[in-house]
PDB file of N, CA, C and O in Angstrom:
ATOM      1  N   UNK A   1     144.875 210.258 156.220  1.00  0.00           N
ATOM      2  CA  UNK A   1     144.427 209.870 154.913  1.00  0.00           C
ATOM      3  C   UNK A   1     143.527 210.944 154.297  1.00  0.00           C
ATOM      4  O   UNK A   1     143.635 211.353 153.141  1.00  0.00           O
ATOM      5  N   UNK A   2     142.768 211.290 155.054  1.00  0.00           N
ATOM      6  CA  UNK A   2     141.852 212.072 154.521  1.00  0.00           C
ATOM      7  C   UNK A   2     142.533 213.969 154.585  1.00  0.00           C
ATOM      8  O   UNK A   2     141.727 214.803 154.172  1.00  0.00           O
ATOM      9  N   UNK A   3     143.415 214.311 154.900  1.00  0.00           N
ATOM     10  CA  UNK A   3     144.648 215.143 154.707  1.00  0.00           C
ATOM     11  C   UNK A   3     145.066 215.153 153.790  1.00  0.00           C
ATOM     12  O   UNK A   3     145.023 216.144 153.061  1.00  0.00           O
ATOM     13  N   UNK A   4     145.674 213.964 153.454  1.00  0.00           N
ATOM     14  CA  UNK A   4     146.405 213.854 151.595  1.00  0.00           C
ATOM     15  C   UNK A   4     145.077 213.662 150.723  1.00  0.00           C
ATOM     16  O   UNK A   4     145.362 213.967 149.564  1.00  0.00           O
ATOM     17  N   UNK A   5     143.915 213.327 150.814  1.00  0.00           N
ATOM     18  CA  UNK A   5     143.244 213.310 149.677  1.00  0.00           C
ATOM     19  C   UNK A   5     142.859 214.380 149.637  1.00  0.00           C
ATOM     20  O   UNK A   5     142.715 214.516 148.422  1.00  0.00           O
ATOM     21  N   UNK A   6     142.433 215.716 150.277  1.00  0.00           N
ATOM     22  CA  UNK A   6     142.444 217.338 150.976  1.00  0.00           C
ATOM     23  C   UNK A   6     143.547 218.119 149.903  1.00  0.00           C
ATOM     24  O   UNK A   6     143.373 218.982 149.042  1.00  0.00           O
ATOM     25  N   UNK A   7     144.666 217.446 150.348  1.00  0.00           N
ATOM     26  CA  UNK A   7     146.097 218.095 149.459  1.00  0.00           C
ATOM     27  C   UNK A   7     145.955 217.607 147.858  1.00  0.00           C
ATOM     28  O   UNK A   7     146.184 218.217 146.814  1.00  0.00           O
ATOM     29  N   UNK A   8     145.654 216.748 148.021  1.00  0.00           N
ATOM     30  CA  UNK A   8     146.164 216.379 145.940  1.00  0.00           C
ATOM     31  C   UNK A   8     144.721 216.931 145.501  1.00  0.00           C
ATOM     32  O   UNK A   8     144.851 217.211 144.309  1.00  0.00           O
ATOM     33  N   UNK A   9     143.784 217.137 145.786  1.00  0.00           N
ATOM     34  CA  UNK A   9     142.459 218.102 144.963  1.00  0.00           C
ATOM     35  C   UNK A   9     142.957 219.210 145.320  1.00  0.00           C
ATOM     36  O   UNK A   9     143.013 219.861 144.276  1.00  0.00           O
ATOM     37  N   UNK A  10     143.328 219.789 146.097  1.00  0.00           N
ATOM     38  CA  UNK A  10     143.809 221.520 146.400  1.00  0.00           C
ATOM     39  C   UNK A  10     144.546 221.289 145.453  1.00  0.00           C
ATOM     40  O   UNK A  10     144.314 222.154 144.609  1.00  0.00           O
ATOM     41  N   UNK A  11     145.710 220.253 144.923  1.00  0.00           N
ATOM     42  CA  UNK A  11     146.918 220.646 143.943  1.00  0.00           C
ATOM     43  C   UNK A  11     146.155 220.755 142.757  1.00  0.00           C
ATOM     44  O   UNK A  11     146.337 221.761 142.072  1.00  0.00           O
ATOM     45  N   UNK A  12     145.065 219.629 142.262  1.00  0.00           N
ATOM     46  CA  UNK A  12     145.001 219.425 141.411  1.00  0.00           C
ATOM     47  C   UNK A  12     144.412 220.719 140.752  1.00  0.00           C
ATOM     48  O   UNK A  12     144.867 221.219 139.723  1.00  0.00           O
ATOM     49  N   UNK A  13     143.431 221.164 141.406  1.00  0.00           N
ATOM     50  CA  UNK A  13     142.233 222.747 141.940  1.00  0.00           C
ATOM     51  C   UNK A  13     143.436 223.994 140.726  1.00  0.00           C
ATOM     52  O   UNK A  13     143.301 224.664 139.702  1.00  0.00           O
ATOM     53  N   UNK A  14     144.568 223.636 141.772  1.00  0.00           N
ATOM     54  CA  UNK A  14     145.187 224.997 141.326  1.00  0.00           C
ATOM     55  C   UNK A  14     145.658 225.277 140.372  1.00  0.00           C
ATOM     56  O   UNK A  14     145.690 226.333 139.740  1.00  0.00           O
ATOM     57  N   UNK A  15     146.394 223.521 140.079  1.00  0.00           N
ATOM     58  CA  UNK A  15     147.046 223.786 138.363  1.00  0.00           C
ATOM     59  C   UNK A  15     145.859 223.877 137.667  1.00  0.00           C
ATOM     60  O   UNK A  15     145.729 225.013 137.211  1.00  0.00           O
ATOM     61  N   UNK A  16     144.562 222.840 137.289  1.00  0.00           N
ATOM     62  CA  UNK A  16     143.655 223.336 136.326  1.00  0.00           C
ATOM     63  C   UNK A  16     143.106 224.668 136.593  1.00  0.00           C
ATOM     64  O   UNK A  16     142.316 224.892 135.675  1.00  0.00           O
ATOM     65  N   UNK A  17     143.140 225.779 137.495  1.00  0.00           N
ATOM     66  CA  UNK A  17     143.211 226.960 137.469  1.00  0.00           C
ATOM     67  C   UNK A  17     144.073 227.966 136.950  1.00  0.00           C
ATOM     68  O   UNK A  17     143.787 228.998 136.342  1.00  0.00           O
ATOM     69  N   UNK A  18     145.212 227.482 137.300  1.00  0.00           N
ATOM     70  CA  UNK A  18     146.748 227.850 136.815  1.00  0.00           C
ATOM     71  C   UNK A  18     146.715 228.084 135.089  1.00  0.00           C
ATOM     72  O   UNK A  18     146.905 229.037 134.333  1.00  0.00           O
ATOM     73  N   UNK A  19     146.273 226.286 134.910  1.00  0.00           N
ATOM     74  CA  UNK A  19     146.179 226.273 133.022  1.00  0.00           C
ATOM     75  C   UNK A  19     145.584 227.287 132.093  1.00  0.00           C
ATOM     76  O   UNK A  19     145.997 227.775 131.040  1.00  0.00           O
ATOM     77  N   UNK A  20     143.832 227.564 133.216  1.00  0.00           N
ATOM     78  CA  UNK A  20     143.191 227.864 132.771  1.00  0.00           C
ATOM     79  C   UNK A  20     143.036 229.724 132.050  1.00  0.00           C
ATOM     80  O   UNK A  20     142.333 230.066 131.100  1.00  0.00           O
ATOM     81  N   UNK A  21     143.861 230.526 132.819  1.00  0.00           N
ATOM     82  CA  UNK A  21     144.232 231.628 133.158  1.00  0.00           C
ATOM     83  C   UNK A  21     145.229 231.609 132.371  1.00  0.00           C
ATOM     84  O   UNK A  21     145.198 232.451 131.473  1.00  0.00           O
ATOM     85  N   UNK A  22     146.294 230.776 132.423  1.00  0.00           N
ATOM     86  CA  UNK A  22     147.624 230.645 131.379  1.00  0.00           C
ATOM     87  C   UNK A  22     147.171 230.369 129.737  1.00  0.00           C
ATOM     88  O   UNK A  22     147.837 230.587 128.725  1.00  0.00           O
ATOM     89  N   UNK A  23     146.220 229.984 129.825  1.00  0.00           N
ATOM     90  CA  UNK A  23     145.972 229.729 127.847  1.00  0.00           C
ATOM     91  C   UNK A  23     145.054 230.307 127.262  1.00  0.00           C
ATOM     92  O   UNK A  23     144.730 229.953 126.129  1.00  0.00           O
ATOM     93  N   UNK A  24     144.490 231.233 127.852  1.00  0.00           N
ATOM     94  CA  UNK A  24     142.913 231.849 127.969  1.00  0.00           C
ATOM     95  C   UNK A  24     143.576 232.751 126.912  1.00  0.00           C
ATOM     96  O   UNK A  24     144.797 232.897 126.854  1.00  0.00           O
ATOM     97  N   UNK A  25     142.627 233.402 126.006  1.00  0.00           N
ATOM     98  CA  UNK A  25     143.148 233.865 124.809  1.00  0.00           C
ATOM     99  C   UNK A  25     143.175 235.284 125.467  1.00  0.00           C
ATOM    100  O   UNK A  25     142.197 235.488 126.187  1.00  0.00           O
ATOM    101  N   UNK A  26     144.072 236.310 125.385  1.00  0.00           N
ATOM    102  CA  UNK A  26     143.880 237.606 125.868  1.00  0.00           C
ATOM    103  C   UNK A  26     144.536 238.229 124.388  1.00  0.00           C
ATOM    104  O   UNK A  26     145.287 237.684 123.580  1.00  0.00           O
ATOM    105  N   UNK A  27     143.722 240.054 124.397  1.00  0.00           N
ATOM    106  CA  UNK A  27     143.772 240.687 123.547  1.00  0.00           C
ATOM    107  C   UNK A  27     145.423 241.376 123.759  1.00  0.00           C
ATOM    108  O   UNK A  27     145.633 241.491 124.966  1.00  0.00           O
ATOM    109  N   UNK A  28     146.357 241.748 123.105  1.00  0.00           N
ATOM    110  CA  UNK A  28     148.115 241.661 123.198  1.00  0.00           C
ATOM    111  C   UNK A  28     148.610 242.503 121.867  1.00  0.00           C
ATOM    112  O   UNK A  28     148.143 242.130 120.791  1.00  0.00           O
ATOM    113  N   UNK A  29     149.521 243.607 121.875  1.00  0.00           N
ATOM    114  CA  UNK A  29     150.287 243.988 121.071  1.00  0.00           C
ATOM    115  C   UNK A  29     151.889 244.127 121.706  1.00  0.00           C
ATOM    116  O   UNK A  29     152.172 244.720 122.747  1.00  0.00           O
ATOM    117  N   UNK A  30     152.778 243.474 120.862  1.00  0.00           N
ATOM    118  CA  UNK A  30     154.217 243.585 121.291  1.00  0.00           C
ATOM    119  C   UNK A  30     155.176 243.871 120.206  1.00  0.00           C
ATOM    120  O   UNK A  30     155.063 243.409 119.070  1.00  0.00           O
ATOM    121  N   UNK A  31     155.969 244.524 120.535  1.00  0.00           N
ATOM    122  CA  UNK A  31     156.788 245.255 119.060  1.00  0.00           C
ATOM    123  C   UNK A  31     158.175 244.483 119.804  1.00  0.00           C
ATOM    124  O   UNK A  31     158.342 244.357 121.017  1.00  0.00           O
ATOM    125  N   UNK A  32     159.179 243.974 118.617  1.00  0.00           N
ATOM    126  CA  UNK A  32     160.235 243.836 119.024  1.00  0.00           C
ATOM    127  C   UNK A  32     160.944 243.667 117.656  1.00  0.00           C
ATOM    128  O   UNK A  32     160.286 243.533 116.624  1.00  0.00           O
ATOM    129  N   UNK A  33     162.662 243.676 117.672  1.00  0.00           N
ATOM    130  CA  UNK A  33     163.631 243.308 116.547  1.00  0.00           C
ATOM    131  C   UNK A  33     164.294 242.089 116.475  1.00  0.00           C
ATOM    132  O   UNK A  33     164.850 241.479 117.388  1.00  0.00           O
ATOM    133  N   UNK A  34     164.137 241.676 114.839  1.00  0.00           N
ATOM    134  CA  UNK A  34     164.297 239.979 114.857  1.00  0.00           C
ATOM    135  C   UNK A  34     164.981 240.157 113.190  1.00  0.00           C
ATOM    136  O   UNK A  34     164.442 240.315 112.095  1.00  0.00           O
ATOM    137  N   UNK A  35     166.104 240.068 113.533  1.00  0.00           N
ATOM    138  CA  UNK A  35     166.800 239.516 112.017  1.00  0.00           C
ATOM    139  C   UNK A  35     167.048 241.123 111.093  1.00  0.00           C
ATOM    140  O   UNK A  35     167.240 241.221 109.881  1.00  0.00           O
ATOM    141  N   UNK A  36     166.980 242.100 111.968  1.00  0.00           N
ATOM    142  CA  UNK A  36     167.348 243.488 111.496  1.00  0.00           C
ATOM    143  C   UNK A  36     165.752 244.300 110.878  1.00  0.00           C
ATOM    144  O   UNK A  36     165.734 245.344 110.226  1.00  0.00           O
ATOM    145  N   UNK A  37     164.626 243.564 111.259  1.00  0.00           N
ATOM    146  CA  UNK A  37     163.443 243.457 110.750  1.00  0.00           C
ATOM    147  C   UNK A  37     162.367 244.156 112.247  1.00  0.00           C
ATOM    148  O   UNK A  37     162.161 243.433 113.222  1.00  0.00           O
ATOM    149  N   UNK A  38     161.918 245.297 112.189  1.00  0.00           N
ATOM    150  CA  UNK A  38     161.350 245.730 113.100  1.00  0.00           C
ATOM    151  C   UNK A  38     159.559 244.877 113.389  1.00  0.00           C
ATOM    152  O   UNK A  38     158.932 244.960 112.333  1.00  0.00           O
ATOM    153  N   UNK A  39     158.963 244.363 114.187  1.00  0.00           N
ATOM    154  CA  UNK A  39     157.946 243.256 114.587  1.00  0.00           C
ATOM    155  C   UNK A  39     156.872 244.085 115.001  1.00  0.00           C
ATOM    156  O   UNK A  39     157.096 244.585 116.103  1.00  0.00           O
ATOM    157  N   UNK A  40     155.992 244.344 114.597  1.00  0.00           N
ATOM    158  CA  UNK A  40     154.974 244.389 115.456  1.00  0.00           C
ATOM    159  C   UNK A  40     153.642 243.776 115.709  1.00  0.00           C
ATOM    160  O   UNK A  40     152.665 244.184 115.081  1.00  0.00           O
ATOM    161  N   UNK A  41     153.495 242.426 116.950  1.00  0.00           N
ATOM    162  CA  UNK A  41     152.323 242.047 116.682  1.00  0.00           C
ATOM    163  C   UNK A  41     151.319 241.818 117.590  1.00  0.00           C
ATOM    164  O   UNK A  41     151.657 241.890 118.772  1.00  0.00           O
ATOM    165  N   UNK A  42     149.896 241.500 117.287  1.00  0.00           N
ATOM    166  CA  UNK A  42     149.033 241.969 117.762  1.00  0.00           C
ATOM    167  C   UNK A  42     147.971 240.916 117.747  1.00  0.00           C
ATOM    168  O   UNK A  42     147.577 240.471 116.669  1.00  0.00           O
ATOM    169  N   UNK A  43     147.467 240.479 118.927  1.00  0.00           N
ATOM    170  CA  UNK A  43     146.654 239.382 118.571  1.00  0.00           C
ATOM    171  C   UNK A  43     145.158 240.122 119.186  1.00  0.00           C
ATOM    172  O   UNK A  43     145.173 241.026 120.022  1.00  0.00           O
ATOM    173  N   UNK A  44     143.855 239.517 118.568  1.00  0.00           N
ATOM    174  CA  UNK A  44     142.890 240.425 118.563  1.00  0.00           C
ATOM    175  C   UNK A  44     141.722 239.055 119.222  1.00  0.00           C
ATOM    176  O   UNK A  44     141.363 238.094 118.541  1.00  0.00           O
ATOM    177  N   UNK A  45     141.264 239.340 120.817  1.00  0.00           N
ATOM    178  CA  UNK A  45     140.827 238.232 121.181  1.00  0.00           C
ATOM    179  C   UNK A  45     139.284 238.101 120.424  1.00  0.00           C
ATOM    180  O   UNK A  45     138.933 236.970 120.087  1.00  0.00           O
ATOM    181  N   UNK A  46     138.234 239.431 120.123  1.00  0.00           N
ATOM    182  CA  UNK A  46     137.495 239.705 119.514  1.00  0.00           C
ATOM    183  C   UNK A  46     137.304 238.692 118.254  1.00  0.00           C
ATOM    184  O   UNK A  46     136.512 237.807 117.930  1.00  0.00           O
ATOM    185  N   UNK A  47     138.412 239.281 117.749  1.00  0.00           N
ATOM    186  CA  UNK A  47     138.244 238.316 116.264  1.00  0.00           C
ATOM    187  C   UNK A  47     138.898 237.168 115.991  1.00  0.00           C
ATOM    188  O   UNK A  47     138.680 236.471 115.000  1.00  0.00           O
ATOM    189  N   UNK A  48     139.845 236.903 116.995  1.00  0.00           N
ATOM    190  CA  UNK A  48     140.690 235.582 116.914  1.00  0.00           C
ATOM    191  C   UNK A  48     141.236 235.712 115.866  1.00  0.00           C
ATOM    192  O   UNK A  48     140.976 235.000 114.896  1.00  0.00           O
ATOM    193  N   UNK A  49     142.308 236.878 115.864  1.00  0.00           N
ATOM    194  CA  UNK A  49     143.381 236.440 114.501  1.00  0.00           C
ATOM    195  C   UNK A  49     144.505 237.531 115.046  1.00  0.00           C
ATOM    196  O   UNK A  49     144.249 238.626 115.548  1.00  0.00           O
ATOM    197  N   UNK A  50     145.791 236.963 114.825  1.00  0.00           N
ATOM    198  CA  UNK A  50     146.838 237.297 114.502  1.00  0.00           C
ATOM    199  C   UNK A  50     147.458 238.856 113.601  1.00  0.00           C
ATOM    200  O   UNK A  50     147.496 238.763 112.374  1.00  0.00           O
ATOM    201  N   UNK A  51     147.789 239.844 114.072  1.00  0.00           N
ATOM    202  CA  UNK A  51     148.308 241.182 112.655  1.00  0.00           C
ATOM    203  C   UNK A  51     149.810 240.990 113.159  1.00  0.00           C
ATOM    204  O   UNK A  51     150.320 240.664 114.231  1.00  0.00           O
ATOM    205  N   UNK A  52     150.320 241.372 111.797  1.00  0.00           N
ATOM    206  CA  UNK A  52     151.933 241.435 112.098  1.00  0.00           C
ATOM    207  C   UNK A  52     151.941 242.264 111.058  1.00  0.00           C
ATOM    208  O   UNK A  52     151.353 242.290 109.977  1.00  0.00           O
ATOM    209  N   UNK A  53     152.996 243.175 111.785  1.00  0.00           N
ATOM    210  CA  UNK A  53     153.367 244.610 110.596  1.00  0.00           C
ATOM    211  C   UNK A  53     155.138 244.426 110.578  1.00  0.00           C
ATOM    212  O   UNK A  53     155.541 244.218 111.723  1.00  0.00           O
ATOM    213  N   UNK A  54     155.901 244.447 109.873  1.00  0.00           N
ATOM    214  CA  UNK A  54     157.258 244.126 109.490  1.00  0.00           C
ATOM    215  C   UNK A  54     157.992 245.169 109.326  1.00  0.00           C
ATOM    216  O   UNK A  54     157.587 245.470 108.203  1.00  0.00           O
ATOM    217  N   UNK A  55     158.843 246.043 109.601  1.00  0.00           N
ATOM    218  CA  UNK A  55     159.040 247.111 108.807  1.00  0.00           C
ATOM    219  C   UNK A  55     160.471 246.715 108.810  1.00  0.00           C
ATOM    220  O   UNK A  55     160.819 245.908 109.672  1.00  0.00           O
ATOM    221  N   UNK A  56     161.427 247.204 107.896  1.00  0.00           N
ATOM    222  CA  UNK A  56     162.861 247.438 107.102  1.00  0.00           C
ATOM    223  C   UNK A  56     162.908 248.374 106.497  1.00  0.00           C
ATOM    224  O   UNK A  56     162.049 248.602 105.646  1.00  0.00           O
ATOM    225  N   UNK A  57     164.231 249.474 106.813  1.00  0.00           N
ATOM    226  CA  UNK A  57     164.080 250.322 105.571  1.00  0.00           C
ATOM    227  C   UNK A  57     163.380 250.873 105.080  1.00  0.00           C
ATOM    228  O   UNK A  57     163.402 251.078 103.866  1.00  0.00           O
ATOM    229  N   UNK A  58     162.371 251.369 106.010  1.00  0.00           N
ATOM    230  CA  UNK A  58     160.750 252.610 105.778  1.00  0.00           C
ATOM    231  C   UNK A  58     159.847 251.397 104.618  1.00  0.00           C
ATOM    232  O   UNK A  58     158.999 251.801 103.821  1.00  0.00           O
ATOM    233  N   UNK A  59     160.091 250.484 104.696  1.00  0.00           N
ATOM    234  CA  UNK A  59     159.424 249.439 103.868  1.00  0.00           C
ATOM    235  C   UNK A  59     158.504 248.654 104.882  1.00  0.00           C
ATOM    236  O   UNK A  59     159.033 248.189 105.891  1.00  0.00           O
ATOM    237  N   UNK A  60     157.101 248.478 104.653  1.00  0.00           N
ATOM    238  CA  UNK A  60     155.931 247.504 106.076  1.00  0.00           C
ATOM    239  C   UNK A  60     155.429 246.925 104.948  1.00  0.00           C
ATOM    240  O   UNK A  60     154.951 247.283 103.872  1.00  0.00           O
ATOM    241  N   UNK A  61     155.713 245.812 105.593  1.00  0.00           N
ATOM    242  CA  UNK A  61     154.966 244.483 104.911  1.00  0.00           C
ATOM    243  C   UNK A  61     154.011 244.271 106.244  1.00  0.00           C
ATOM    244  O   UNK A  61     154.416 244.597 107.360  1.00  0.00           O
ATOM    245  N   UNK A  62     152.636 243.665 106.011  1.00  0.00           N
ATOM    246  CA  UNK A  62     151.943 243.736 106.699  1.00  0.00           C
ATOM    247  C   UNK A  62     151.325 242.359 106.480  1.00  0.00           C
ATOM    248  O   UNK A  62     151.516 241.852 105.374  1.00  0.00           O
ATOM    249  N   UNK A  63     150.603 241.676 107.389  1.00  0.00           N
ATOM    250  CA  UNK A  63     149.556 240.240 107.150  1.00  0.00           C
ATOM    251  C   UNK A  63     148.671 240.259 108.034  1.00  0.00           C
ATOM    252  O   UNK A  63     148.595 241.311 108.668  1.00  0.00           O
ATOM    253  N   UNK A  64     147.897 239.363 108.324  1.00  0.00           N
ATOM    254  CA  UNK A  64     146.828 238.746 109.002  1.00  0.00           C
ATOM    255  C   UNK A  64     147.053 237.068 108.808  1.00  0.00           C
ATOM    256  O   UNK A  64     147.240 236.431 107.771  1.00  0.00           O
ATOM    257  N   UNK A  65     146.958 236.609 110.224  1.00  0.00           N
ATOM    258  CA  UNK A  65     146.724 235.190 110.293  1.00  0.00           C
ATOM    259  C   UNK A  65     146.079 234.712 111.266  1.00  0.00           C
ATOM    260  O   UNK A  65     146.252 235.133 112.410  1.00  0.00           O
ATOM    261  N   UNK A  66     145.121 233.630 110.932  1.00  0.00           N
ATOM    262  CA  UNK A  66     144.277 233.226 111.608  1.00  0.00           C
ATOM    263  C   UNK A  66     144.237 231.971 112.614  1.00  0.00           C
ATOM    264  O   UNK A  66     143.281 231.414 113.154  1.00  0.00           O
ATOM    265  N   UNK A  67     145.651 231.720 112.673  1.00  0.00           N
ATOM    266  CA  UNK A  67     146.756 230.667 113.627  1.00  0.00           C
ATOM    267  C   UNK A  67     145.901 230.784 115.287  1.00  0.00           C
ATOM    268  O   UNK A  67     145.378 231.728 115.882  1.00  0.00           O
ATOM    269  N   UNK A  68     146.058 229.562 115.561  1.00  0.00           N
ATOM    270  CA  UNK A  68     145.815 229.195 117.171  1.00  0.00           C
ATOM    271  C   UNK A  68     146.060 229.787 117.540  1.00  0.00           C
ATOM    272  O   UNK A  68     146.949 230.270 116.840  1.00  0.00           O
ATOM    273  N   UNK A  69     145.850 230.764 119.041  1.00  0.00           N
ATOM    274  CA  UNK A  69     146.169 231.068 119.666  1.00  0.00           C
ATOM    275  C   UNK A  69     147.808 230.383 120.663  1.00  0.00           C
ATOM    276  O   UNK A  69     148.086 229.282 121.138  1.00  0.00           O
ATOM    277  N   UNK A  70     148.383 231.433 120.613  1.00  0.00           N
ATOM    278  CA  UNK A  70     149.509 230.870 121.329  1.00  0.00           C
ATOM    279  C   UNK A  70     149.492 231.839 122.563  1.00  0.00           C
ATOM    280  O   UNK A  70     149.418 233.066 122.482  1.00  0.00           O
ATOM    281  N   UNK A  71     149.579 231.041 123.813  1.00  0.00           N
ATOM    282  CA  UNK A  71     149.806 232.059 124.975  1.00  0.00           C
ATOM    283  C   UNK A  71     151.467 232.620 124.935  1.00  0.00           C
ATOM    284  O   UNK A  71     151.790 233.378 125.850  1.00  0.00           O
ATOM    285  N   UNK A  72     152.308 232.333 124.101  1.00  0.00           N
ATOM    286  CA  UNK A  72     153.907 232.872 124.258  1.00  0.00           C
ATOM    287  C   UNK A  72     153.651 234.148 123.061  1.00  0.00           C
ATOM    288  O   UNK A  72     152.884 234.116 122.099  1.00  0.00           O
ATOM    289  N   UNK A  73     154.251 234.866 123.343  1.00  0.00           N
ATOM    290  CA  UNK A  73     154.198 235.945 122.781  1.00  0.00           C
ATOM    291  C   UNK A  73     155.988 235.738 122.003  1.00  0.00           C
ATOM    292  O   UNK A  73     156.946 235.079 122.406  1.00  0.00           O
ATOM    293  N   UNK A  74     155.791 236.817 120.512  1.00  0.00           N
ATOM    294  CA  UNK A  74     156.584 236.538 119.540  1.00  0.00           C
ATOM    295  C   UNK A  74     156.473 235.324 119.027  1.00  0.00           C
ATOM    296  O   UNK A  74     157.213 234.427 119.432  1.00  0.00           O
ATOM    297  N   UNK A  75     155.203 235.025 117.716  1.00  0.00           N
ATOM    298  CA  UNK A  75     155.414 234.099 117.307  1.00  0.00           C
ATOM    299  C   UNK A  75     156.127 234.108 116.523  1.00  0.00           C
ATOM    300  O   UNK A  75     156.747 233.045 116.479  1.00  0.00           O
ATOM    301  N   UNK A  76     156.472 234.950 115.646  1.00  0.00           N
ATOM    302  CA  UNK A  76     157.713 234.913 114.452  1.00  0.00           C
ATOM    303  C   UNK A  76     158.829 234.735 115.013  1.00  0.00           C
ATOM    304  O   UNK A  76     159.327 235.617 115.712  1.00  0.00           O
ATOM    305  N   UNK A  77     159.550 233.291 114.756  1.00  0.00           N
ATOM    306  CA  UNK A  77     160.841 233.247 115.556  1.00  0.00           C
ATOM    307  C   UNK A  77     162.185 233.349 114.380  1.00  0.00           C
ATOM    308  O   UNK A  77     163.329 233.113 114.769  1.00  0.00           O
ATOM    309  N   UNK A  78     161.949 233.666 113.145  1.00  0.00           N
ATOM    310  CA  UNK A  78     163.138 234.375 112.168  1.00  0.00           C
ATOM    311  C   UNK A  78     162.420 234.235 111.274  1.00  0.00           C
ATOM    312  O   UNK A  78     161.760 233.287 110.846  1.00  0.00           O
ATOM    313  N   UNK A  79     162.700 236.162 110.724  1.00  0.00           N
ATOM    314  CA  UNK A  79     162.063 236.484 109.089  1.00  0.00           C
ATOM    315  C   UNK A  79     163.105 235.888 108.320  1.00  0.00           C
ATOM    316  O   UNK A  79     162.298 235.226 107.669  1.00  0.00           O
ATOM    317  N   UNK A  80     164.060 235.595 107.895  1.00  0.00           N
ATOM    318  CA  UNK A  80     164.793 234.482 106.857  1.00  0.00           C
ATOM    319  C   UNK A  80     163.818 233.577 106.953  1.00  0.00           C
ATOM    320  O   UNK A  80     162.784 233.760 106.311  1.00  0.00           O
ATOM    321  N   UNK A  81     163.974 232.426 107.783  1.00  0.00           N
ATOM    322  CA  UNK A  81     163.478 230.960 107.877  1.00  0.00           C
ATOM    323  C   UNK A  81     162.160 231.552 106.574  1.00  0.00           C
ATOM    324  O   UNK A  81     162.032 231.394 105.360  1.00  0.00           O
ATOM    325  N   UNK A  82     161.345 232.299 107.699  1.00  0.00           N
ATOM    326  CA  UNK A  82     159.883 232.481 106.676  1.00  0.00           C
ATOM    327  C   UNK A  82     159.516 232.756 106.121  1.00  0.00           C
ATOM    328  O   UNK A  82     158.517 232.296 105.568  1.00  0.00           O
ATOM    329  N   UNK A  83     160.179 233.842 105.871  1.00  0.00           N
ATOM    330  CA  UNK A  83     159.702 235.221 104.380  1.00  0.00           C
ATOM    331  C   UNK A  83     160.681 234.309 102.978  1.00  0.00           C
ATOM    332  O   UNK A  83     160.014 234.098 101.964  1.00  0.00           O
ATOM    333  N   UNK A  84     161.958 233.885 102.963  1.00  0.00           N
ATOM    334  CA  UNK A  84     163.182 234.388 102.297  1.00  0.00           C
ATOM    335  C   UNK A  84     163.275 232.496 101.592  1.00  0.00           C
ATOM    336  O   UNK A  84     163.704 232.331 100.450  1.00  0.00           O
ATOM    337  N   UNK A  85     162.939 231.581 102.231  1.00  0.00           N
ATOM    338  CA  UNK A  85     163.406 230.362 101.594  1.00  0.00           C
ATOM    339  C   UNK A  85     162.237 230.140 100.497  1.00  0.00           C
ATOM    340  O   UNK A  85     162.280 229.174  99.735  1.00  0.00           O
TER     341      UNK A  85
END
């Protein structure tokens, strides 16, 4: 008995460790291509905000947003959907 109550706090121990490490805001730049639209973005743990630079066609559209933190990286999931409707 006192074995399994040993085991489910070790489990419990590790995932709220696990979480904690997994959502923790870290400073991140990732460039990638989405919809023929070159991405580059950058989250800034300092200031807690979001940069995204866009480029097409020697053309950069650029922003700042001040959105939650997301631990998944690429939040823009299609420039149509967001820029274009």
């Amino acid at each position: 008995m006192k074995k399994l109550r040993f085991l489910i706090i070790i489990i419990i121990l590790s995932f709220g460790i696990f979480l904690y490490f997994y959502l923790r805001p870290t400073t991140y730049e990732s460039e990638y291509e989405l919809d023929g639209f070159k991405v580059k973005e950058r989250y800034s743990k300092k200031d807690k905000y979001y940069y995204f630079e866009i480029t097409k066609d020697k053309k950069n559209y650029n922003f700042i947003s001040d959105i939650k933190y997301n631990p998944h990286r690429q939040i823009i999931i299609s420039i149509f959907r967001h820029f274009l409707v």
